[in-house]
C-alpha positions in Angstrom: 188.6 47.6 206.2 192.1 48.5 205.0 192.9 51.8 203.2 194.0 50.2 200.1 190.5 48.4 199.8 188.5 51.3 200.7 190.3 53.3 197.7 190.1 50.3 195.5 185.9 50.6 195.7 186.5 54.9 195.1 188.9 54.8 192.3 188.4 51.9 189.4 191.4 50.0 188.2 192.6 51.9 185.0 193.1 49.9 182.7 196.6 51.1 180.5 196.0 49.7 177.1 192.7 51.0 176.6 193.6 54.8 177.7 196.9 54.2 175.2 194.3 53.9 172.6 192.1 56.3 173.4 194.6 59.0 173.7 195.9 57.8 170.3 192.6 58.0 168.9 192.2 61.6 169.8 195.6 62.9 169.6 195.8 61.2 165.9 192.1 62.3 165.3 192.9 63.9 161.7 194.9 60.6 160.8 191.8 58.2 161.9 189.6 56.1 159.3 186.4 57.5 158.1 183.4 55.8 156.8 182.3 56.3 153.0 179.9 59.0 152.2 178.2 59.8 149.0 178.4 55.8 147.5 175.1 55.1 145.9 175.2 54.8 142.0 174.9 57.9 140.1 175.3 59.9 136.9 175.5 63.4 135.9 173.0 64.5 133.4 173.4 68.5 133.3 176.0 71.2 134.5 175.8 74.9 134.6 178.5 76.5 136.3 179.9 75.3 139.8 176.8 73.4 139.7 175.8 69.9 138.3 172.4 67.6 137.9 173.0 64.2 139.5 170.6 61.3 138.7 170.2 58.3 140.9 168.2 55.7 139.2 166.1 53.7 141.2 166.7 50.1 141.6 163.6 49.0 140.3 161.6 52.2 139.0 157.8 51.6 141.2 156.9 55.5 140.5 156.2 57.7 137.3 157.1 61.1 139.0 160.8 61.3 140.1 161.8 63.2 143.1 164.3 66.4 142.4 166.4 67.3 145.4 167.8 70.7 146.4 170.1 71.5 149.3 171.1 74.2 151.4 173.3 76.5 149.9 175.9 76.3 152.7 175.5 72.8 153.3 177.6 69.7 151.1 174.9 67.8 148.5 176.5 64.7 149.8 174.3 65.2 153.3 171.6 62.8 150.8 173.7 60.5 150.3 175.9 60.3 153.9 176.6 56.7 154.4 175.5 53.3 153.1 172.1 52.7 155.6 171.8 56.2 156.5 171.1 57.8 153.3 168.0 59.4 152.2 168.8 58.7 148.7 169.5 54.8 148.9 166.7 54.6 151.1 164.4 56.7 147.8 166.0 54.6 145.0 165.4 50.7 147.1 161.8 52.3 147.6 161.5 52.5 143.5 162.1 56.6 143.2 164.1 57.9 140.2 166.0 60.6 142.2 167.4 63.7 140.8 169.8 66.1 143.0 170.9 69.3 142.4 174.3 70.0 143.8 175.4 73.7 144.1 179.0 72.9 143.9 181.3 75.6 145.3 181.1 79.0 144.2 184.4 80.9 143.3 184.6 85.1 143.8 183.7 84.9 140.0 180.2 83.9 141.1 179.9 87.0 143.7 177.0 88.4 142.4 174.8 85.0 141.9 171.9 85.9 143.8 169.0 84.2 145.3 167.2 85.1 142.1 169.4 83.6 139.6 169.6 80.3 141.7 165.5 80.0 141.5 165.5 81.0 138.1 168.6 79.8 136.3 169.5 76.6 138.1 166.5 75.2 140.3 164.1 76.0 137.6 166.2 74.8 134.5 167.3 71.6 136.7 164.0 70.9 136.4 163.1 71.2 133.5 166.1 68.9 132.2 165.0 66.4 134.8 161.5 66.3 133.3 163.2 65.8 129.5 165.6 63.2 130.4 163.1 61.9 132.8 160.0 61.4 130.2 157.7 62.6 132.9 155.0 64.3 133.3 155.1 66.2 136.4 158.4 65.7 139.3 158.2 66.4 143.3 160.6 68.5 144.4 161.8 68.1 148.1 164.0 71.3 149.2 166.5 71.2 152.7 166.7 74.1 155.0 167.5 77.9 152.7 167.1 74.7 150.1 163.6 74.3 150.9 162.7 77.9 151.5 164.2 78.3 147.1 161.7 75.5 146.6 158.8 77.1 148.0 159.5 80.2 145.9 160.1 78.7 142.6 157.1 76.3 143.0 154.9 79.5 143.5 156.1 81.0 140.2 157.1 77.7 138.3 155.7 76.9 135.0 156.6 73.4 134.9 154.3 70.9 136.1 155.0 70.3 140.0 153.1 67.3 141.9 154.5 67.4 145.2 156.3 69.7 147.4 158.3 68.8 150.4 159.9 71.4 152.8 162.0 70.3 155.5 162.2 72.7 158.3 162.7 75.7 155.8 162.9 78.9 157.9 160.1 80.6 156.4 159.2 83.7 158.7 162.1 85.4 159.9 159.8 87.4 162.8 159.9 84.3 164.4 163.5 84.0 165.7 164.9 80.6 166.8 168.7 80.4 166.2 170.2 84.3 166.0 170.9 86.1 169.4 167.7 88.5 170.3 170.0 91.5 170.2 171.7 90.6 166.4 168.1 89.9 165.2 167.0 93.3 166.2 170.1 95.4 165.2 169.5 93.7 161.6 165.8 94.8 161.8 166.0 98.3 163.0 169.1 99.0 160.5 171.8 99.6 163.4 173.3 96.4 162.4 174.0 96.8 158.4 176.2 93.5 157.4 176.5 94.9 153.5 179.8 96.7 153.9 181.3 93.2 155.5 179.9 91.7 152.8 181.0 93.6 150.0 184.6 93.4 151.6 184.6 89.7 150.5 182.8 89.0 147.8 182.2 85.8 148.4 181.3 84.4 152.4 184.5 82.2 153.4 183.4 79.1 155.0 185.3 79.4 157.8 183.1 82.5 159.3 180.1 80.6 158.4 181.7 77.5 161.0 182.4 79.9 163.5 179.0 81.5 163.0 177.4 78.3 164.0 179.9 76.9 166.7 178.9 80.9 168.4 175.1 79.9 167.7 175.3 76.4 169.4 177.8 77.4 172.0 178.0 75.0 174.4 176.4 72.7 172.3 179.0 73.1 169.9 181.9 71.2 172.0 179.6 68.7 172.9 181.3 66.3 170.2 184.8 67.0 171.2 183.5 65.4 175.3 182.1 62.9 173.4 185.4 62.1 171.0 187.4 61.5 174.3 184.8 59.6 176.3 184.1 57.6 173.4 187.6 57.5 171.9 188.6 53.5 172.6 185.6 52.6 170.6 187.1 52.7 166.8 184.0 52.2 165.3 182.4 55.6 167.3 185.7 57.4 166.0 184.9 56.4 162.4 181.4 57.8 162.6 182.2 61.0 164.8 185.7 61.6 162.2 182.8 61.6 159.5 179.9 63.4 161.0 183.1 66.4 162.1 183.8 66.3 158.3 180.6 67.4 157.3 180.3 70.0 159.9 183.3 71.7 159.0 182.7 70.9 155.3 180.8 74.1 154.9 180.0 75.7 150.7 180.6 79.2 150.7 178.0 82.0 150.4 177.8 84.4 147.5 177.7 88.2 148.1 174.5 88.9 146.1 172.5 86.0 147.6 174.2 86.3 150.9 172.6 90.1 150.9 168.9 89.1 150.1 169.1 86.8 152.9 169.8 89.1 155.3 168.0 92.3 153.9 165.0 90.6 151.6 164.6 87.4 154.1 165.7 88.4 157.9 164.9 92.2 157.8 162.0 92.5 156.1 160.6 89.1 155.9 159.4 89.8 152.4 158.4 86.1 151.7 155.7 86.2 154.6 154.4 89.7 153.6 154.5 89.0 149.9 157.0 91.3 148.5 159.8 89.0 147.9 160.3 88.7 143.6 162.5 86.5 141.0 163.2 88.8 138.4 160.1 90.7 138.2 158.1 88.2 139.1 156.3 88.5 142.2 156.1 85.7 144.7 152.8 85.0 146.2 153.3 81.8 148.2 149.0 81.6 147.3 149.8 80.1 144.1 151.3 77.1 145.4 148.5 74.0 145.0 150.6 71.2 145.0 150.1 68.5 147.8 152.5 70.0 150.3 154.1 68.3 152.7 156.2 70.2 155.7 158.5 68.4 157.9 159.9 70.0 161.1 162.5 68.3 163.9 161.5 68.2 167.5 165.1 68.9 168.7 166.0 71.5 166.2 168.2 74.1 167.8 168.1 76.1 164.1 164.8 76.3 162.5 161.7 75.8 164.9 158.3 74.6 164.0 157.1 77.9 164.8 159.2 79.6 161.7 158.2 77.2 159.1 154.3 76.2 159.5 153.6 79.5 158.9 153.6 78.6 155.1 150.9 76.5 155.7 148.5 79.3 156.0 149.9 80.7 153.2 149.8 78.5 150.6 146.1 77.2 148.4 146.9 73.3 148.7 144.4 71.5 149.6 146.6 68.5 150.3 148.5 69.8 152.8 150.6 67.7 155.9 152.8 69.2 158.8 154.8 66.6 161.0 157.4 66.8 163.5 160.0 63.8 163.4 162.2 63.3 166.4 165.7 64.3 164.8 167.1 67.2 164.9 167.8 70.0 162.5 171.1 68.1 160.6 169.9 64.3 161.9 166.8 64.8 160.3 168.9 64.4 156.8 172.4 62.4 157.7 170.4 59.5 159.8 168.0 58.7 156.7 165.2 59.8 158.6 164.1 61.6 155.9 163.8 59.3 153.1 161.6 57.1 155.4 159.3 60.1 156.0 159.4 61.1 152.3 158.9 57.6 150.9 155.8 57.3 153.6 154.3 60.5 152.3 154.9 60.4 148.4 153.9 56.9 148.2 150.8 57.8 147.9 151.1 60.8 145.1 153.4 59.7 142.8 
C-alpha cells in the first residue's frame, strides 16, 4: 500500500467550498438570516405600564373558558409564540382556545420598586379580570412559565375571580430544594453571609446582561455547547437560521426590578416563605391550601434549572382534588419554544374547559 493511499483512508478529502461557507456562516453569524418569531394574529386589548394584554383569537372558538398566559419575568413573551409550527400559542388557537397573554414588557429604572406584589396584584390579577370582560366568560385557566408560574400559583390562592384551571410549568416552588445555584451561593444566601441587597440597590433595576452571564456561569459547560454546534453545523443554512434564532432569545433577556428582584431572593430563596406559608400580597396572606382548581403541574425530564423535585411539592400543598403531575421529555426552555407545551396543555384542558 502506498503512503499516499494509506493517508487518503486517515484524513478525508476536504472539500473547499463547503468549509468557505461554513467559515462565512460563522464569521458573519450576526449578519445571517433568522426565522420569524412571534407571527400568529393578535390584538392588544389592555396596557398598564411597560406591560400590555395580548389576545389571540382562536381560529374557530371550540371552548367557553379562554386560556390567560403569564411568563417569566426575565424571559421575552414572544417564547409562546416562537416560530410558525413550534408555537404554543398557534398550536392553542388551531385547537379552538381563545388565548390571552400577558407580556411584561421591559421595565425602565422608573419601575425599580415594582415588586412581586404589585405584579400579582396590579397586573396578573387586573389582566384577568379584563380578559374575563372582554372575553364574556365565566371563569379563564391561567397557565404560568417558570417565576411566571410560581406568580400564578400565588394569585390563584388569593384570587377573587373565578379560576377553572391552573397550569404550572416547572415553577420553582421550594427553594430548600436546590437544582440550579452552586451549593456554596445557596447557603451563603440562607445563612445571611451572602446579602445581594446592597448590589441590588446599586442598580435599581437588574441589567440583562448580569442576568446572561448569571446563566452562561450556571450551565457552564453546557453553556458553549451551541457555539460547537454553530461550527459543526455551520454549512447547513437552514441549522444557522434556527440556531441565529434560538441565540436571540437566549441573549434576549427582560430586566429585573429591584423591589421584586429582592423578594426573590430574601422572601423566595432564603426563607422559602411560599412553602412555609408566610409569603403575602399586600396584606393578604398566601396559603397555597386555598387553591381548588383542577391543577395541572408540568415538569421537564432534562431540566438543568427547575427539577421535579422543587415544584411537586405544591401538590401537597394545594386542596384540588383534580390534580395531575407529568414529566415531558424537553427541557427547561424546549419545553415552551418546541411547542411541546401547547400539545400537553391542549391534551389536559380539553377536557375542563
Amino acid at each position: 500500500m502506498s503512503r499516499d493511499t494509506l493517508y487518503n483512508n486517515v484524513i478525508p478529502a476536504l472539500d473547499i467550498e463547503k468549509e468557505i461557507n461554513r467559515w462565512n456562516r460563522v464569521l458573519n453569524i450576526t449578519n445571517q438570516p433568522k426565522l420569524s418569531i412571534n407571527q400568529t394574529p393578535k390584538q392588544e386589548v389592555w396596557k398598564k405600564n411597560k406591560a400590555s394584554l395580548w389576545l389571540y383569537p382562536a381560529v374557530e372558538k371550540k371552548y367557553d373558558v379562554p386560556i390567560f398566559l403569564i411568563n417569566s419575568l426575565v424571559n421575552r413573551a414572544y417564547c409562546f409564540d416562537f416560530t410558525p409550527g413550534a408555537s404554543v400559542i398557534e398550536i392553542l388557537v388551531n385547537a379552538g382556545y381563545d388565548v390571552y397573554l400577558l407580556d411584561w414588557g421591559f421595565p425602565g429604572y422608573e419601575d425599580k420598586d415594582i415588586n412581586l406584589e404589585d405584579y400579582i396584584d396590579d397586573y396578573i390579577r387586573k389582566g384577568v379580570q379584563r380578559s374575563l370582560r372582554h372575553s364574556g366568560a365565566a371563569s379563564i385557566s391561567l397557565v404560568g412559565y417558570c417565576l411566571g408560574g410560581v406568580l400564578a400559583a400565588v394569585y390563584t390562592a388569593i384570587a377573587e375571580e373565578p379560576i377553572r384551571n391552573l397550569a404550572l410549568v416547572v415553577p420553582p416552588i421550594d427553594w430548600d430544594v436546590n437544582t440550579f445555584i452552586p451549593d456554596k451561593w445557596l447557603e451563603g444566601i440562607k445563612n445571611g453571609t451572602l446579602n445581594l441587597d446592597r448590589f441590588i440597590d446599586g442598580y435599581g433595576i437588574i441589567p440583562k446582561f448580569y442576568q446572561e452571564q448569571m446563566f452562561k456561569a450556571l450551565n457552564t459547560p453546557i453553556s458553549y455547547t451551541p457555539y460547537i454546534n454553530l461550527l459543526n453545523h455551520a454549512d447547513d443554512k437552514r441549522f444557522v437560521e434556527k440556531w441565529c434564532t434560538m441565540n436571540n432569545y437566549l441573549t434576549d433577556t427582560v430586566p429585573f426590578t429591584r423591589a421584586a428582584y429582592k423578594q426573590l431572593v430574601n422572601d423566595f430563596i432564603k426563607d422559602n416563605k411560599l412553602v412555609k406559608g408566610e409569603f403575602a400580597v399586600h396584606g393578604k396572606k398566601v396559603d397555597f391550601r386555598n387553591i381548588k382548581e383542577n391543577l395541572l403541574v408540568l415538569s421537564s425530564k432534562y431540566d438543568t434549572l427547575v427539577h421535579q423535585d422543587q415544584s411537586s411539592p405544591i401538590m401537597d400543598l394545594v386542596s384540588s382534588e383534580d390534580k395531575t403531575l407529568e414529566e415531558v421529555k424537553a427541557g427547561h426552555l424546549n419545553i415552551a419554544l418546541s411547542g411541546k407545551l401547547g400539545v400537553e396543555l391542549d391534551k389536559w384542558l380539553c377536557h375542563r374547559s
